[in-house]
C-alpha positions in Angstrom: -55.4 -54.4 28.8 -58.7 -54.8 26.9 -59.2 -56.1 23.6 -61.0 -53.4 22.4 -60.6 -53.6 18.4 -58.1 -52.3 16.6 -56.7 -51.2 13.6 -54.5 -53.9 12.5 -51.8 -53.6 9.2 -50.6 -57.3 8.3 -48.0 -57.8 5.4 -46.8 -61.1 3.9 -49.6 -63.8 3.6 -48.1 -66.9 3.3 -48.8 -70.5 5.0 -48.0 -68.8 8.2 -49.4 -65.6 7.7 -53.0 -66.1 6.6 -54.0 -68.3 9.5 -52.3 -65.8 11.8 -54.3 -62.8 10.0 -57.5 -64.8 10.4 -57.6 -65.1 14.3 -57.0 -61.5 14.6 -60.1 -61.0 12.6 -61.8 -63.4 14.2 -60.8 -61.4 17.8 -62.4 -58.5 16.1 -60.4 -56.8 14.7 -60.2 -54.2 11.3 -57.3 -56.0 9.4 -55.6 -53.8 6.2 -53.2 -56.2 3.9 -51.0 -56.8 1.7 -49.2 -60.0 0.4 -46.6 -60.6 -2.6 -49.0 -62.0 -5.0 -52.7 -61.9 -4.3 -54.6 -61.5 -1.2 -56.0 -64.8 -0.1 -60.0 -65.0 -0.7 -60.5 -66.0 2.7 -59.6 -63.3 4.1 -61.3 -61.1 2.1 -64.6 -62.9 2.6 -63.8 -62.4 6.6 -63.6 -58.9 6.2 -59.9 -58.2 5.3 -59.4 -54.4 3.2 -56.6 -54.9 0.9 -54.0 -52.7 0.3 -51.9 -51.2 -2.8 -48.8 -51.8 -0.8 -46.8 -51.7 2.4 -47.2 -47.7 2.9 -50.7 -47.7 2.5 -51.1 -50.7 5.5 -48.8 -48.6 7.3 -51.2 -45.2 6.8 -54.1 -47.0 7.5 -53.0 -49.2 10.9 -52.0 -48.3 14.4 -50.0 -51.9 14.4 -48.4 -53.2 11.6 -47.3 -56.6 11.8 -44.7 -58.7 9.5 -44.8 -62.2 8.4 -42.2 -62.4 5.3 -39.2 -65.0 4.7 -36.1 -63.3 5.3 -34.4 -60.5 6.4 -33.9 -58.8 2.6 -37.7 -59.5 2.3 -38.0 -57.5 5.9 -36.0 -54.8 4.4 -37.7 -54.5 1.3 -41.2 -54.0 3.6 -40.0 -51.6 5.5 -38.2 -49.7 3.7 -38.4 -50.2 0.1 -40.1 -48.1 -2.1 -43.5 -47.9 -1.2 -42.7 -49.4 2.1 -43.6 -48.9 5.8 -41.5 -46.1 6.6 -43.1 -44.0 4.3 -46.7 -44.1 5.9 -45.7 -44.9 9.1 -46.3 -42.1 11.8 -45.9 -41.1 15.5 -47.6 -43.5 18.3 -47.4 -46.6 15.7 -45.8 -49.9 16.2 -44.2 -52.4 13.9 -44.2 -55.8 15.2 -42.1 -58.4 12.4 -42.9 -61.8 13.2 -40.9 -63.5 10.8 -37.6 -64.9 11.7 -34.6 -62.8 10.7 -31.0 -61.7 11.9 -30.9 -60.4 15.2 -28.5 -57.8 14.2 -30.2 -56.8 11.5 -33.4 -56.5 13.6 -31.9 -53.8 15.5 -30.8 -51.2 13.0 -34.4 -51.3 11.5 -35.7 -50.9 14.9 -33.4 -47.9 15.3 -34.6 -46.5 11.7 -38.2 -47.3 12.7 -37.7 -45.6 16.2 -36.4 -42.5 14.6 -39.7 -42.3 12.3 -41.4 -41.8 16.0 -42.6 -45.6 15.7 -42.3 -48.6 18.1 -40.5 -51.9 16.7 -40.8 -55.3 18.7 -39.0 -58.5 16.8 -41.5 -61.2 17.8 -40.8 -64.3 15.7 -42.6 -67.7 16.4 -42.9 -71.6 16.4 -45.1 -74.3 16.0 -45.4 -73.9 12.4 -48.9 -73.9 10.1 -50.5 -76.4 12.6 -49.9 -73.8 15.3 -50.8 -70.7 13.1 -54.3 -72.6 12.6 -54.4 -73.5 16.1 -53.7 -70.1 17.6 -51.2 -72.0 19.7 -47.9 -70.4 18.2 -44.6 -69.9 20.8 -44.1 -66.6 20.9 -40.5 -65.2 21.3 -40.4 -61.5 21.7 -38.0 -58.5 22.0 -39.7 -55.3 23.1 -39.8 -52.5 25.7 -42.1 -54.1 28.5 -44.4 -50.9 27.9 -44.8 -51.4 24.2 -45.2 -55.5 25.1 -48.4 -54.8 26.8 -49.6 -52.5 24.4 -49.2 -55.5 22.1 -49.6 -58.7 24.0 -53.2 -59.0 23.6 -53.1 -59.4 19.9 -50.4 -62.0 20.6 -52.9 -64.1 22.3 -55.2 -64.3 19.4 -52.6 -65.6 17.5 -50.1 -67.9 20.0 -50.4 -69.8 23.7 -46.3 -69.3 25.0 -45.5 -65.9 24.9 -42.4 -64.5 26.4 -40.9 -61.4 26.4 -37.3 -62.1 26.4 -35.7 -58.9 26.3 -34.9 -56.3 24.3 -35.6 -55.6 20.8 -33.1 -58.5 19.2 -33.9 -60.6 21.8 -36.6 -62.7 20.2 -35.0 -63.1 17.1 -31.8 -65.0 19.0 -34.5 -66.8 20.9 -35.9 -68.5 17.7 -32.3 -68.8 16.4 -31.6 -70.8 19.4 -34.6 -72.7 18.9 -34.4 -73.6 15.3 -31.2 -75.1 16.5 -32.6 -77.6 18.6 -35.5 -78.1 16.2 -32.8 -79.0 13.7 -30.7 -81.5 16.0 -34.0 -82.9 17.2 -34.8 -83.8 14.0 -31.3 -85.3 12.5 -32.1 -87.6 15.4 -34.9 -89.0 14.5 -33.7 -89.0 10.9 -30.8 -91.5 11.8 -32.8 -93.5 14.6 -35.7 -94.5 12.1 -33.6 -95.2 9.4 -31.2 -97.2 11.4 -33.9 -99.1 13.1 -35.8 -99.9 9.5 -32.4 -100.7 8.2 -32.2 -103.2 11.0 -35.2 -105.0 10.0 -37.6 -103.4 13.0 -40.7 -102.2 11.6 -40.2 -98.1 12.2 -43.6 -97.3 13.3 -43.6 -99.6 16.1 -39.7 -97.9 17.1 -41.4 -94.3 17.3 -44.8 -96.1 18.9 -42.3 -97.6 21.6 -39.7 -94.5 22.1 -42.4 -92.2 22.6 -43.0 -94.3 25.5 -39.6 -93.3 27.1 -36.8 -90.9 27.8 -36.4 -90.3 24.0 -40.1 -89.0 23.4 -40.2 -85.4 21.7 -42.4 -83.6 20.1 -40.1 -83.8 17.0 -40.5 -87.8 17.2 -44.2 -87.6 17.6 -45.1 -85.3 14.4 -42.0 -85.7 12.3 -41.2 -89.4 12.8 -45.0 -90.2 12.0 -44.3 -87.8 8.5 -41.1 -90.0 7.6 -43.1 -92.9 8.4 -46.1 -92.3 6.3 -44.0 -90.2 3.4 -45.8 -86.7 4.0 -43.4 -84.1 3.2 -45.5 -81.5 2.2 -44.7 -78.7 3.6 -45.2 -76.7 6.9 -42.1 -75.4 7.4 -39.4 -75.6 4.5 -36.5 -77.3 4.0 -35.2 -73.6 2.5 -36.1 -71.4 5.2 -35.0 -74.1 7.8 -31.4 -73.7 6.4 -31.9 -70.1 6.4 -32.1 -70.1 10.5 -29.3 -72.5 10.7 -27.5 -69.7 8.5 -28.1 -67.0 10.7 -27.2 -69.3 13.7 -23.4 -70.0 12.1 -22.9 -66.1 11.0 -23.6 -65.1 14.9 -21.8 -67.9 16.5 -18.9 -66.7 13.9 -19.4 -63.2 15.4 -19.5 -64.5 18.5 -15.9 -66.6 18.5 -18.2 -69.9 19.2 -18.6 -73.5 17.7 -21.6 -74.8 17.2 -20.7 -78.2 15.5 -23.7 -80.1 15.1 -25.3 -76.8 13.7 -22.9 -77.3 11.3 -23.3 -80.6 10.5 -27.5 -80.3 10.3 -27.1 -77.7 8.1 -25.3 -79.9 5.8 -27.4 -82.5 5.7 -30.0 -79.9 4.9 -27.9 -78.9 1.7 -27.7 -82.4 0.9 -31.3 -82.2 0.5 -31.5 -79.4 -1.2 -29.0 -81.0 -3.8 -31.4 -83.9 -4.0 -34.3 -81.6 -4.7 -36.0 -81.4 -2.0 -36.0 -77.5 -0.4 -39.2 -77.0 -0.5 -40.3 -80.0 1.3 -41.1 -80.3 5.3 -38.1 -80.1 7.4 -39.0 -83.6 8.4 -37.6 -84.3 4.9 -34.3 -84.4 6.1 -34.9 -87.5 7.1 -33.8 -88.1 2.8 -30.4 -87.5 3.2 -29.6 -89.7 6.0 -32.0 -92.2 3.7 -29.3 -91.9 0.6 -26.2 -92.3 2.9 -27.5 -95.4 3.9 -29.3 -96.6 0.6 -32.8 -97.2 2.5 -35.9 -95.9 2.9 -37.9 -95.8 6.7 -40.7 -97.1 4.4 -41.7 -97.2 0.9 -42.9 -93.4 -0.4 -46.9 -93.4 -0.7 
């Protein structure tokens, strides 16, 4: 399909969101927007129209894409006052690309679907380096017809993109994979801090690991941020626990243990105890830190 421009409706323009926004413009394409507090000057200077709220994004665009926090905050855009449902129209699609409950996902699709609208779940990875990048994983749930009619713009913004199934489908997807994301880094966490612990000089440890059978992409860009002591955030501590959340609630629904989900998630409320939910992810390395009353290395 040809990636003739389009009219383009993006809502929520956060770390994630603005990037994302900007490579559609920059694929030429009319972007209308609207964000929580003000719209970002950089978009504006690239040619972004503003918009009062969600229902006049959703009069003015053919595709009206999501990028909010949580599923409430989903809600709330769609169907708040004001909200997409009330401009939407025949022939349109909503694409959310934030990362929410699968079930939830499907009842607005089915409230979307009976406004004579298309919904695909397509949530992503890779955080604000791959936002910037256009290099995002994309995990979507779609009809394969509606997919196409979307998958172009998806290559403005991302590099991996997969239609897994249904609508629903993309949202377990990045459930599943916030999982291992979790795991991956609670592994790291307690291999650094064992290894500094043990007199080794940490940097060297992740130099040498990366090396071998142990090398992730976790261990690569996390381990170097508990290293050098840069938390700041690309994906937070808050929203992290929010996945794992979701992730517990279905495998409850789903008669299922997932222990070490359990377990990351509290090491993650540890941190948030400490203070530190709105830091990287990478900051759970701090808990595992205060169980063992040492640092990797000395904060910057």
């Amino acid at each position: 399909m040809s990636n003739t421009a389009q009219k383009i409706g993006f809502i929520g323009l956060g770390i994630m969101g603005t990037p994302m926004a900007l490579n559609l413009i920059k694929g030429g394409h009319t972007l209308f927007v609207n964000t929580r507090r003000q719209v970002p000057q950089e978009l504006l200077d690239a040619g972004a129209k503003g918009c009062a709220n969600a229902a006049e994004v959703a009069r003015q665009a053919d595709i009206i894409i999501t990028m909010v926090p949580d599923t409430p905050d989903v809600e709330k855009v769609l169907f708040g006052e004001n909200g997409v449902a009330s401009g939407i129209g025949k022939g349109k699609v909503v694409v959310d690309m934030s990362s929410i409950d699968p079930i939830a996902t499907k009842a607005f699709a089915q409230k979307i679907n009976a406004l004579g609208a298309d919904y695909v779940d397509a949530p992503v990875s890779g955080g604000e380096v791959g936002a910037k990048a256009a290099s995002l994983t994309i995990m979507v749930g779609a009809d394969e017809a509606v997919f196409e009619r979307v998958k172009p713009l998806f290559e403005l913004m991302g590099k991996n993109i997969t239609l897994i199934g249904g609508v629903g489908a993309g949202q377990t997807c990045k459930v599943a994979n916030q999982i291992i994301v979790a795991l991956n880094i609670a592994a790291v966490s307690e291999a650094l801090v064992f290894a500094s612990k043990a007199g080794a000089d940490p940097s060297k440890v992740r130099q040498a690991l990366m090396g071998g059978f142990a090398s992730s992409r976790i261990l690569e860009v996390h381990g170097e941020r508990m290293v050098k002591r840069t938390f700041n955030p690309g994906f937070r501590i808050a929203l992290h626990q929010k996945d794992l959340n979701l992730a517990l609630q279905g495998a409850k629904a789903l008669k299922m243990a997932l222990p070490q989900t359990a377990n990351a998630a509290q090491l993650m409320q540890a941190c948030a105890a400490l203070g530190h939910d709105q830091a990287d992810h990478s900051a759970l390395v701090k808990a595992i830190e205060t169980l063992a009353n040492h640092k990797v290395a000395p904060d910057a």
